[in-house]
C-alpha positions in Angstrom: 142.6 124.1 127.0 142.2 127.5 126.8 140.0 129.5 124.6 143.0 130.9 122.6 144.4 127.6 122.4 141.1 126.4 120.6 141.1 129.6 118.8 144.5 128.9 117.6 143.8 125.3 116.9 140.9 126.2 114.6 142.4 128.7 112.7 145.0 125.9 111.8 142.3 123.5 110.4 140.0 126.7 108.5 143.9 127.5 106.9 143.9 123.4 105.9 141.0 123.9 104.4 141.3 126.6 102.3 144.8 126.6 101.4 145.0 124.5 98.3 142.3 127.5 96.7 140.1 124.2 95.0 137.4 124.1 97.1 133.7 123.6 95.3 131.9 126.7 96.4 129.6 124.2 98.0 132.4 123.2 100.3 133.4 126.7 101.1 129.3 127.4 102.0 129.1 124.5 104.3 132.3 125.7 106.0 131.2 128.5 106.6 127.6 127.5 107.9 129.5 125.0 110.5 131.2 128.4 111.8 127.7 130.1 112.0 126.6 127.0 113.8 128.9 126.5 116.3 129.3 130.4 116.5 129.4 130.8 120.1 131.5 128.2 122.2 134.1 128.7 125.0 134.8 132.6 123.9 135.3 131.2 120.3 133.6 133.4 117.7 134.0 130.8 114.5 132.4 133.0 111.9 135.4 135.5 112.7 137.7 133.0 112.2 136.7 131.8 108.7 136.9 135.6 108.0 140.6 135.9 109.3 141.8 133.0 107.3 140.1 134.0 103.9 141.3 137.5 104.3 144.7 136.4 105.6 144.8 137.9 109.2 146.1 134.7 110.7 149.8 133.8 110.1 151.6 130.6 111.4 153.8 132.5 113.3 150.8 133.9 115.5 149.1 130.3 115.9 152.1 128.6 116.7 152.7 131.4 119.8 149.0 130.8 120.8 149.9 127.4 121.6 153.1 127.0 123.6 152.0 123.6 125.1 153.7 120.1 122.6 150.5 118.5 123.0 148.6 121.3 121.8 150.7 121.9 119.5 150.5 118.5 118.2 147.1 118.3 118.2 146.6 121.8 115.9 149.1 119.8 113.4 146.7 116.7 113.4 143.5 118.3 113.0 144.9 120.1 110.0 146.4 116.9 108.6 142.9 115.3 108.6 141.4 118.3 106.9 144.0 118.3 103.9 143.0 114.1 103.8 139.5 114.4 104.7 139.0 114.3 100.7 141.7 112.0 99.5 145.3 112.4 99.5 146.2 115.8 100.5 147.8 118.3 97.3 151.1 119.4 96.9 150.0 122.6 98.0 148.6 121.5 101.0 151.5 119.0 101.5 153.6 122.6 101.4 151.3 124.1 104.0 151.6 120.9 106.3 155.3 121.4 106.1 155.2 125.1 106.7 152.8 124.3 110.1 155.4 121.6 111.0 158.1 123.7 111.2 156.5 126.4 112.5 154.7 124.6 115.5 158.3 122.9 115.8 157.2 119.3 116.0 159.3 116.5 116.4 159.7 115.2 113.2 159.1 111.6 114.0 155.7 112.3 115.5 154.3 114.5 112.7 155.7 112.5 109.7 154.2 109.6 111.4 150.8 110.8 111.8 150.4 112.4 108.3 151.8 108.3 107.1 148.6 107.6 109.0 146.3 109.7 108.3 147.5 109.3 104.5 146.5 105.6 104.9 143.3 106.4 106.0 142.7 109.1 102.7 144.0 106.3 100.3 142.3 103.1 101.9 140.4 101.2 99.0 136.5 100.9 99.0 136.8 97.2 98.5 139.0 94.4 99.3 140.8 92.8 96.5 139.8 89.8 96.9 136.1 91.1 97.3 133.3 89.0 95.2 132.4 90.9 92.0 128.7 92.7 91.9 126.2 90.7 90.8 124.4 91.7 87.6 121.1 90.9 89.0 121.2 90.7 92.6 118.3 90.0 95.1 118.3 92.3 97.3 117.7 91.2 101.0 116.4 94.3 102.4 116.1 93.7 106.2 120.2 92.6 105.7 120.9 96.1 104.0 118.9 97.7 106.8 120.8 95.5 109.5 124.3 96.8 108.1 123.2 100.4 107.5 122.2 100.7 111.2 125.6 98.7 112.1 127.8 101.3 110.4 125.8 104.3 111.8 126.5 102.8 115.3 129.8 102.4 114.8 130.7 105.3 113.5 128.8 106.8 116.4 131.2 105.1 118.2 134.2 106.6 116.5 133.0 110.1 117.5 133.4 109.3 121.2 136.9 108.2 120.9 139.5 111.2 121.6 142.3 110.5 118.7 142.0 112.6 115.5 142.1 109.6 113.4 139.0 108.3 114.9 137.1 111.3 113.2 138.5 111.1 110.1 137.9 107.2 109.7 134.3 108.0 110.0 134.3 109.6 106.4 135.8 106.4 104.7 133.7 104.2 106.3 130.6 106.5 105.2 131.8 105.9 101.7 132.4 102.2 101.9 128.5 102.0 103.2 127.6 104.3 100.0 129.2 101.6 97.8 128.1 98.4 99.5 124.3 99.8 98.8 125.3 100.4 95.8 126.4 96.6 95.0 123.7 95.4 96.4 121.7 96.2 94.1 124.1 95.3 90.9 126.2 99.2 90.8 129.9 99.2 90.7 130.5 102.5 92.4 133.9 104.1 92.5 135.3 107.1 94.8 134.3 109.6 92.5 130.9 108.9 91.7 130.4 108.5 95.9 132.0 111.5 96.5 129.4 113.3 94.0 126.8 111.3 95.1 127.3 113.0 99.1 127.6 116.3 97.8 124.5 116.0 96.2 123.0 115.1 99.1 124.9 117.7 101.1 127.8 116.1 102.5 131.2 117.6 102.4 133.8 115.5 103.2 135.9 118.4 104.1 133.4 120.4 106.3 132.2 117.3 107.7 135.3 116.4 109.6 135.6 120.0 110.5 132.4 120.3 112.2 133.0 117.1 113.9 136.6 117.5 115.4 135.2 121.0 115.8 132.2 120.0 118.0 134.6 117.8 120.1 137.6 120.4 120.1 135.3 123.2 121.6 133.2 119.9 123.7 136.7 119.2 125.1 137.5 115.7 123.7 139.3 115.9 120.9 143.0 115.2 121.9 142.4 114.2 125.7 144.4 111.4 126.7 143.8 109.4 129.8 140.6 109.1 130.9 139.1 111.1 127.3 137.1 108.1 126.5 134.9 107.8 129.3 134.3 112.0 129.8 133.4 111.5 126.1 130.9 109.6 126.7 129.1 111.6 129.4 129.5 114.1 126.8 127.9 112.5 124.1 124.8 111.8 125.8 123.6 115.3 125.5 125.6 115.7 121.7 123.7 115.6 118.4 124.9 112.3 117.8 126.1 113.6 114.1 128.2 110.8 113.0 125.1 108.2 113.9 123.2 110.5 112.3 124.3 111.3 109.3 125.3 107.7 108.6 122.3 106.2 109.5 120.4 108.5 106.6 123.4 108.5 104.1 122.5 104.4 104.2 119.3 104.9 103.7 119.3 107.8 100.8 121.7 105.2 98.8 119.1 102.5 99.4 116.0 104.5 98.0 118.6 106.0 95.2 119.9 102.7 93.9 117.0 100.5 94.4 115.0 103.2 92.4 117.7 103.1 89.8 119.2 106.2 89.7 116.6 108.7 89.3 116.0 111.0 91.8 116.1 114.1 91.7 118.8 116.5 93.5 116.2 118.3 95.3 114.2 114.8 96.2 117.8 113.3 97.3 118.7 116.8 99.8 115.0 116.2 100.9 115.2 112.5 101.5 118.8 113.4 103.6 117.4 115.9 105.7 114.4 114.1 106.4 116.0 110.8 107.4 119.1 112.9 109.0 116.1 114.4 111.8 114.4 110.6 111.9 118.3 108.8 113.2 118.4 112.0 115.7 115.4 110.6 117.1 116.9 107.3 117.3 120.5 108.2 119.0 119.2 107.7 122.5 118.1 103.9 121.5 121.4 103.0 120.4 123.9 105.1 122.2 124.7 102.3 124.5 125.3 100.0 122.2 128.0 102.7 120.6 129.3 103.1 124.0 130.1 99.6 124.4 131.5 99.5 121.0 134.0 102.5 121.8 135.2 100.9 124.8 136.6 98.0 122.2 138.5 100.4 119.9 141.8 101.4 119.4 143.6 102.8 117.1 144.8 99.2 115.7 141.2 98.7 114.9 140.2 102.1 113.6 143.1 101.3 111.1 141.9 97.9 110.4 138.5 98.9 109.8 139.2 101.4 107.3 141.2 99.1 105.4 137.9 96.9 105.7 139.4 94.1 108.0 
């Protein structure tokens, strides 16, 4: 892919995510410190392209001639998607941009509809089964269990990030949340999305700027959208990668634990701390567990991805 190509791309996904004009400040400061940190990558200046969206120098017309290639094309359309549904169901305004980007990349309308039914799944995909036992008033907590499925989820998702499909990364932020709330039961909460989704900006997690800066880092890494043999060059890739999605989920796990076995009370400052803190520790420990997520990868598809998500 070339560097206008990503260029192009990006612009696409920074337009997703700012075109609804309901971004939290917060969100819109994190977006823009992604850009500053993946500034420089493959000729692609990101700070510049936050500016050209927010100041409207990028049309549709001019990404969609950037990219003349379908699968590029395609790929533009389905990181975009994910952004609109990284936070829950995308708007009508961004349903109206998605439209707009459709018709302007001149997609085949079976291909797009049927991703954004996908990715829509994945947005609306419940924290709990139905059928799932009710939280106990009173539970006792096992502690080395918790710790067992904290570090389970972090390895999966670490697994998710070395899988090509767009889908992958955005499954990664519905499974953080369904860790969030299974903390949270076990020690006698019954969270719902909205309390989770306050309780990860608190810490400092935007669920719109995350999936940006991870389908960003594989975009500009040269993953994200490979088909073929993506899997396995993802992998030698990853060796050598922050490890974010292991990272991040590891010490999201672990804030939960300290916040709801401490009942509630810490402070926002203590909780960004704590995050940060435990988000540098589960860097430490990527190289440990890598292969267990490369093992893991090589079992998924997107079958599973979707299975998962709908906790299966």
């Amino acid at each position: 892919m070339t560097a206008e190509e990503t260029r192009a791309i990006l612009s696409l996904a920074l337009m997703a995510a700012f075109v609804d004009g309901d971004k939290h400040e917060r969100e819109r400061a994190e977006i823009r410190r992604i850009a500053d940190n993946l500034a420089q990558a493959d000729g692609v200046h990101l700070p510049t392209l936050v500016q050209d969206v927010l100041m409207k120098r990028v049309q549709l017309a001019g990404i969609a001639a950037a990219l003349p290639g379908a699968d590029a094309r395609q790929l533009a359309y389905e990181m975009a998607v994910c952004v609109c549904d990284a936070d829950g169901l995308h708007s009508p305004a961004e349903l109206r941009f998605l439209e707009e980007a459709k018709a302007a990349l001149a997609l085949a309308p079976a291909a797009a509809d049927g991703f954004l039914q996908q990715a829509d799944a994945v947005a609306a995909a419940p924290l709990v089964a139905a059928d799932a036992a009710p939280v106990p008033a009173k539970p006792a907590v096992d502690e080395a269990a918790l710790d067992k499925s904290i570090l389970n989820a972090a390895i999966l998702n670490g697994a998710l990030e070395l899988l090509p499909e767009s889908l992958s990364t955005m499954a990664i932020i519905p499974l953080q949340m369904r860790l969030v709330f299974n903390v949270g039961k076990a020690h006698g909460y019954q969270l719902d999305s909205g309390h989770i989704k306050d309780f990860l900006a608190t810490v400092g997690v935007g669920l719109t700027s995350q999936y940006l800066e991870q389908a960003g880092r594989k975009l500009l890494g040269g993953l994200l959208g490979k088909l073929g043999g993506g899997l396995l060059g993802g992998v030698g890739r990853q060796a050598v990668s922050s490890g974010m999605s292991f990272a991040t989920t590891y010490a999201l796990g672990h804030v939960a634990k300290r916040y709801y076995a401490g009942g509630r009370v810490l402070s926002t400052q203590l909780l960004k701390d704590s995050y940060a803190s435990l988000t540098q520790q589960a860097q430490g420990l990527h190289q440990q567990y890598l292969p267990q997520m490369r093992e893991q990868a090589r079992t998924l598809d997107a079958a599973k991805v979707m299975a998962l998500v709908r906790g299966r």
